[in-house]
C-alpha positions as CSV (number, residue, x, y, z in Angstrom):
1,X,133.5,134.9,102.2
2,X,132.0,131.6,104.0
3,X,129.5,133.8,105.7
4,X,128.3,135.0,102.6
5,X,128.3,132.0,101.2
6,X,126.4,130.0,103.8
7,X,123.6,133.6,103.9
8,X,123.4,133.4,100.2
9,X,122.0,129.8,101.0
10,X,119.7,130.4,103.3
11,X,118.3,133.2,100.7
12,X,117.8,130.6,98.3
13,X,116.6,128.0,100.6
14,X,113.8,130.7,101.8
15,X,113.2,132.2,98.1
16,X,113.5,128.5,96.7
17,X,109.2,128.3,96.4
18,X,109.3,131.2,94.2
19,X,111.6,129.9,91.7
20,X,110.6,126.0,90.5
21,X,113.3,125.0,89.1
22,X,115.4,125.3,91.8
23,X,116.1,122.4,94.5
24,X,119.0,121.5,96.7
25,X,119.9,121.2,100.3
26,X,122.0,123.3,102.7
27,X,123.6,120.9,105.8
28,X,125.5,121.4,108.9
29,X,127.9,118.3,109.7
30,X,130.2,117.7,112.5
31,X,132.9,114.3,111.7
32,X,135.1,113.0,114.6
33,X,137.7,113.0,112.1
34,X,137.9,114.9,108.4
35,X,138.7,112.6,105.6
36,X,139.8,113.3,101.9
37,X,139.4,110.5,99.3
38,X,140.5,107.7,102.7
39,X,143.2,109.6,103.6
40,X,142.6,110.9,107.1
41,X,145.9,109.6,109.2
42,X,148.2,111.2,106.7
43,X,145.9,114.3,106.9
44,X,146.1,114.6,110.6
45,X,150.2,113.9,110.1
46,X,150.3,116.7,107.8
47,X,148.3,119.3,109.6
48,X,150.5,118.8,113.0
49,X,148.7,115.5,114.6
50,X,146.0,118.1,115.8
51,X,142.4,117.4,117.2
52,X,141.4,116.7,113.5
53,X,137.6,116.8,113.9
54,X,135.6,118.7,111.5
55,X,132.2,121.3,111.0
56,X,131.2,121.3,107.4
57,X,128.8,123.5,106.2
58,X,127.4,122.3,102.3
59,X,125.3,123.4,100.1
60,X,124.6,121.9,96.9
61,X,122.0,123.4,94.5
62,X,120.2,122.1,91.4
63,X,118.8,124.2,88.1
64,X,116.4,122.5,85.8
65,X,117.4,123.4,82.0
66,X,114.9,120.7,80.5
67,X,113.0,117.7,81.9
68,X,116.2,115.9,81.3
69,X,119.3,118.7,82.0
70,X,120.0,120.4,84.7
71,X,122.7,122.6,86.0
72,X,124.2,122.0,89.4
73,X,126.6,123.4,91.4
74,X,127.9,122.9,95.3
75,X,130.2,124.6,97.8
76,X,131.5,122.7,101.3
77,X,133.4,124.6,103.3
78,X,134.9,122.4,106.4
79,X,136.9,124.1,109.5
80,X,139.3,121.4,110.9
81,X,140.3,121.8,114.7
82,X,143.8,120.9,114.6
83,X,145.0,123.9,116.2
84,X,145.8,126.2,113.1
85,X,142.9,126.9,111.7
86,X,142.9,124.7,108.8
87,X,140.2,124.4,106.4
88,X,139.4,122.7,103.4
89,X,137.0,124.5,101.1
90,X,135.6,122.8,98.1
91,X,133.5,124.5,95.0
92,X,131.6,122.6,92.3
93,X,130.0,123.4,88.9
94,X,128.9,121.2,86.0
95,X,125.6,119.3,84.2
96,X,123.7,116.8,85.1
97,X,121.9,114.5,82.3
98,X,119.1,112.2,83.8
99,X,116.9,109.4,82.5
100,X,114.9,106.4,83.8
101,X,117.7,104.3,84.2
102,X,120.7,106.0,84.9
103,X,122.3,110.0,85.9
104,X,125.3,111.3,84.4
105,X,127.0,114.7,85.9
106,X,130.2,116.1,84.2
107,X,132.0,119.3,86.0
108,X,134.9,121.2,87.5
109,X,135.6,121.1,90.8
110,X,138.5,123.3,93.6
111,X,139.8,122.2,96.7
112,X,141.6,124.0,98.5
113,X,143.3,123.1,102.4
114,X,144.3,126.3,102.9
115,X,147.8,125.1,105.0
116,X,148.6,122.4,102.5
117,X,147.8,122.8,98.8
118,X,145.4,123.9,96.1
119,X,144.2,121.9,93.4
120,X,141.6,121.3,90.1
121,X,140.0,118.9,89.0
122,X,137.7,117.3,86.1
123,X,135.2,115.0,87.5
124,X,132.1,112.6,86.5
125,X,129.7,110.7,88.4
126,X,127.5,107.9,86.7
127,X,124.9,106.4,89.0
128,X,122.3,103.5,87.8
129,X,120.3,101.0,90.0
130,X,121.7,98.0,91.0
131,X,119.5,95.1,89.2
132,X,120.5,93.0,91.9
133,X,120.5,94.6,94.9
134,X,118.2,97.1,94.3
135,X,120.5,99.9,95.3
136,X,122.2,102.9,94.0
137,X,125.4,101.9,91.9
138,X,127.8,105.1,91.5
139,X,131.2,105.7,89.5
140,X,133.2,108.2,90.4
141,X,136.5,109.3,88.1
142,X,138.1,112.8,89.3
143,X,141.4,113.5,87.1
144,X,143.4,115.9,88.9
145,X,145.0,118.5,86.5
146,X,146.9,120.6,88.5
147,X,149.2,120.1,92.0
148,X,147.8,116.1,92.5
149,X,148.2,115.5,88.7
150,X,146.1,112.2,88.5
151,X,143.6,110.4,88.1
152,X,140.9,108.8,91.3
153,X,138.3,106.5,90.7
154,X,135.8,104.8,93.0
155,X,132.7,103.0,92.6
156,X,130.4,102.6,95.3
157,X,126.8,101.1,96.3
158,X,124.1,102.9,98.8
159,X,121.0,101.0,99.8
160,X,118.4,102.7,101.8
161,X,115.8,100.7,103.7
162,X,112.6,102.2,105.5
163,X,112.5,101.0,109.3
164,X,110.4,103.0,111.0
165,X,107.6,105.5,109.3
166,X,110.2,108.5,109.7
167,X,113.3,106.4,109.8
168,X,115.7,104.9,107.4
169,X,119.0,102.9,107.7
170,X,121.1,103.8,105.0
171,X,124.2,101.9,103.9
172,X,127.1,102.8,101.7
173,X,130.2,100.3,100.8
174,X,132.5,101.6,98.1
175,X,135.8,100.9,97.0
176,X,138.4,103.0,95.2
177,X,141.9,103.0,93.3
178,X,144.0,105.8,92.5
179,X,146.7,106.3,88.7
180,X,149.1,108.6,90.3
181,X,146.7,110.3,92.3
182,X,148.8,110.7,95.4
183,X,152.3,111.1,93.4
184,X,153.2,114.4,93.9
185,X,152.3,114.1,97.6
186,X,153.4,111.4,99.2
187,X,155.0,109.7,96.6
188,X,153.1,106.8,95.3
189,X,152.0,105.7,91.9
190,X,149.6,103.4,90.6
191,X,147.2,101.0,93.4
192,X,144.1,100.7,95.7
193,X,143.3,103.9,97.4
194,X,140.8,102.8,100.2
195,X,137.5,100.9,101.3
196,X,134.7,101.6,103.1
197,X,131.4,101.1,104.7
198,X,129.0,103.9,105.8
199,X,126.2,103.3,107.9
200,X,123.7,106.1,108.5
201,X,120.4,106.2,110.2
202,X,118.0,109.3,108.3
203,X,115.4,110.3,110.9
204,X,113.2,112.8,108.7
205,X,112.2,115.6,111.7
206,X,110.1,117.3,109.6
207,X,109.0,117.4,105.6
208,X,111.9,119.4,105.1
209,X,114.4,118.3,108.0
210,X,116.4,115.6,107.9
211,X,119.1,114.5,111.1
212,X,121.3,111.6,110.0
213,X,123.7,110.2,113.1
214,X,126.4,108.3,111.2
215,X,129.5,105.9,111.7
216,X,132.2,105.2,108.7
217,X,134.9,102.4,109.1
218,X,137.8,103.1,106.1
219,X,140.8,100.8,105.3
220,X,143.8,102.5,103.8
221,X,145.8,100.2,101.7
222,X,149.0,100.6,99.2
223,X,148.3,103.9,97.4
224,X,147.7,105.5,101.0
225,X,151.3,104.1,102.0
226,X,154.3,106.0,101.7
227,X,157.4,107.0,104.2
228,X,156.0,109.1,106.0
229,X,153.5,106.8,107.5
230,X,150.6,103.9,106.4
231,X,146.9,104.6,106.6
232,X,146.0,102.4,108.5
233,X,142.1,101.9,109.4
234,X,139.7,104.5,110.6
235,X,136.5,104.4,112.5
236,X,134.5,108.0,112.0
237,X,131.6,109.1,113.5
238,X,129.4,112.2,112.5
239,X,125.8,113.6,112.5
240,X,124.5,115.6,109.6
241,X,121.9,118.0,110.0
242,X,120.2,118.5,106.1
243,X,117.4,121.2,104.9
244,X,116.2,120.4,101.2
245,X,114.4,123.0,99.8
């Protein structure tokens, strides 16, 4: 199925000329440690205490309805190296609305860690610029409605600055809170989910090409807690190898 998957997306990357309103990328990742919504401690408890780090391969693909809707969907499929060939598979579909000032995508998305649960979700991203900052404001709301059963919600900023003619340093700080998110899990209700700070350095290899080295400090804080353990903070660090097309 993945290899199908990740062939199908080099098809469309390589047939993506002759059809317009097409765009996306397809990416290769490696993290030293796999993370879902801050929790990454927990995660490594759960799957054994294994040598957690993770290969993702995403691709995420855009279809242009009218100057202003679009169609989008994604699939990221991530093999975790703890031992048991874990993965965590994710698949995406919904619509995107755009317009000078802000984007709006409403859709459907499946995870599924194949030796820990399944799950679906309703999600919806608002992004705007920041009048202040000049960077990329961004809401996220994901409400859970099957095995998690709740509701996640982080907003975050990016800023991207040029610092070299092919170069970019690119920082993302978000924070997030969850309603139950984590209940049926480890047990906690309503509180704080997690902070962050992402600091990634684009180097654009070709017009297409894109290698991003990156390093991610997280914070767990109450929502993340339970009895089986605290997450506690997390230093990540990764490179992502991107094709748009």
């Amino acid at each position: 199925m993945k290899k199908t998957i990740i062939a199908g997306a080099a098809a469309i990357a390589l047939a993506a000329p002759a059809y317009a309103e097409i765009e996306g990328d397809l990416s290769l990742s490696y993290d030293s440690q796999h993370s879902f919504r801050g929790m990454n401690d927990l995660l490594s408890q759960a799957l054994n205490g294994g040598s957690d780090d993770a290969l993702t391969t995403q691709l995420n693909v855009s279809y242009g309805l009218s100057d202003q809707l679009s169609f989008v969907a994604g699939t990221s499929l991530t093999s975790i190296s703890d031992g048991q060939d874990s993965t965590h598979d994710s698949y995406r579909g919904g619509f995107q609305y755009t317009t000078e000032c802000f984007t709006i995508e409403l859709g459907y998305q499946h995870h599924d860690f194949v030796s820990l649960f399944e799950t679906e979700e309703i999600y919806l991203n608002v992004a705007t610029e920041c009048p202040i900052t000049g960077g990329n404001l961004n809401l996220f709301i994901a409400h859970d409605v099957d095995e998690l059963d709740g509701t996640y919600v982080e907003l975050s900023l990016n800023k991207t600055v040029e610092v070299l003619d092919s170069v970019e340093l690119d920082v993302t700080v978000g924070v997030s809170y969850s309603f139950d998110y984590w209940e049926n899990v480890i047990n906690t209700g309503d509180d704080f989910n997690h902070a962050y700070i992402t600091v990634g350095m684009p180097i654009n290899a070709t017009e297409a090409l894109t290698l991003t080295p990156y390093v991610s400090y997280s914070q767990g804080f109450d929502a993340l807690d339970s009895a089986t353990g605290d997450e506690d903070d997390e230093l990540t660090v990764g490179l992502k190898a991107s094709v748009n097309f």
